[in-house]
C-alpha positions in Angstrom: -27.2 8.2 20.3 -26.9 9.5 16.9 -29.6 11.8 17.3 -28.2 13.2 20.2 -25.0 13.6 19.1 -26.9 15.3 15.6 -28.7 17.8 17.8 -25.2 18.6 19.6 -23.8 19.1 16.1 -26.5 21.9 15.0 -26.4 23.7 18.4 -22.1 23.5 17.8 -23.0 24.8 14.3 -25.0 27.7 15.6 -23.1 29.1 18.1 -19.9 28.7 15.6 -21.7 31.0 13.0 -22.0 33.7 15.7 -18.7 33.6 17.3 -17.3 34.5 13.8 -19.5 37.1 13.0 -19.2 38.4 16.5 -15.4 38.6 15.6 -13.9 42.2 14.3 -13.3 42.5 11.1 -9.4 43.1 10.1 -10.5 43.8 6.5 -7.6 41.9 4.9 -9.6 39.5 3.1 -12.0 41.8 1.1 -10.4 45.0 1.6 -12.7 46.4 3.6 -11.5 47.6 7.3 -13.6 46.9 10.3 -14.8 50.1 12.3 -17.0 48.8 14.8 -16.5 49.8 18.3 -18.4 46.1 19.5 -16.0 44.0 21.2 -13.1 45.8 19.6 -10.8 45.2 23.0 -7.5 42.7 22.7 -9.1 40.6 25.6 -12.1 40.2 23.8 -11.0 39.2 20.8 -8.9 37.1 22.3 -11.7 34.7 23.9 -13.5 35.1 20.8 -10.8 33.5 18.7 -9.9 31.0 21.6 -13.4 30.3 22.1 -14.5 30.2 18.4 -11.1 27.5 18.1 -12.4 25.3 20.7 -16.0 25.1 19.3 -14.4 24.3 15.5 -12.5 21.4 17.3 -15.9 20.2 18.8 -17.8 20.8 16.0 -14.6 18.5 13.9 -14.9 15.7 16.3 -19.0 15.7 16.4 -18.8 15.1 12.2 -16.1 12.5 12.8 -18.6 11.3 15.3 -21.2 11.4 13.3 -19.8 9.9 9.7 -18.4 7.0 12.1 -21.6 6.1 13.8 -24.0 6.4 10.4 -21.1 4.2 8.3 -21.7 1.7 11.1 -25.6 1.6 10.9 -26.0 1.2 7.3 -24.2 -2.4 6.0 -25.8 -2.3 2.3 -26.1 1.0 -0.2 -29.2 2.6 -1.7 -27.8 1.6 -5.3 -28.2 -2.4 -3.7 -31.9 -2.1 -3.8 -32.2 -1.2 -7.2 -33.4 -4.2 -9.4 -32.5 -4.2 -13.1 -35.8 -5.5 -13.9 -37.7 -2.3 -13.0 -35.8 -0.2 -15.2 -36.7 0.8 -18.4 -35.3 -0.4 -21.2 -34.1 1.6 -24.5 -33.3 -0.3 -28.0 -31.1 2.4 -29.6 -31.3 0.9 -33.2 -29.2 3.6 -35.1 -29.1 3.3 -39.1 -26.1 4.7 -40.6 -28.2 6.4 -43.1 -30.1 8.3 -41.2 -28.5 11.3 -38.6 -32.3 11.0 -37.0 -32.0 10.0 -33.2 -34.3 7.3 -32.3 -37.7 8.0 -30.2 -37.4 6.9 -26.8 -41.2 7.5 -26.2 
């Protein structure tokens, strides 16, 4: 199930990217006006924006989806496997004397 609803979340992810970039540009943002002739019809743009807000609802609800169902999978954390005896250990014997820092070779 989760790797179904993964490959449904990359497809959503996809055709998201080029729904916006099919969009025209209205230039406000950057400063730059849009001057392409592709798509530049009221209709069109507004399926695009209709379409490309459906798909960013999907693609909400397939992370929800997905954060829900991998939280439920997992019970422990990585950071539980980690035993304190196989760590290194480091004596930090500082003098007061000296300004040297200690080798941790």
């Amino acid at each position: 199930m989760l790797s179904f609803i993964l490959v449904i979340h990359l497809i959503i992810a996809i055709v998201l990217i080029v729904l916006v970039l099919l969009q025209r540009s209205e230039g406000g943002g950057l400063g730059i006006g849009g001057s392409g002739d592709f798509m530049s019809g009221r209709a069109a743009g507004n399926v695009l924006s209709k379409l490309t807000a459906i798909f960013a609802t999907i693609f909400f609800v397939t992370s929800l989806s997905l954060a829900l169902l991998s939280s439920s999978n997992q019970n422990s954390s990585i950071v539980d496997n980690i035993s304190s005896d196989n760590l290194p250990q480091i004596n930090l014997d500082l003098d007061e004397d000296t300004n040297e820092l200690p080798d941790l070779n």
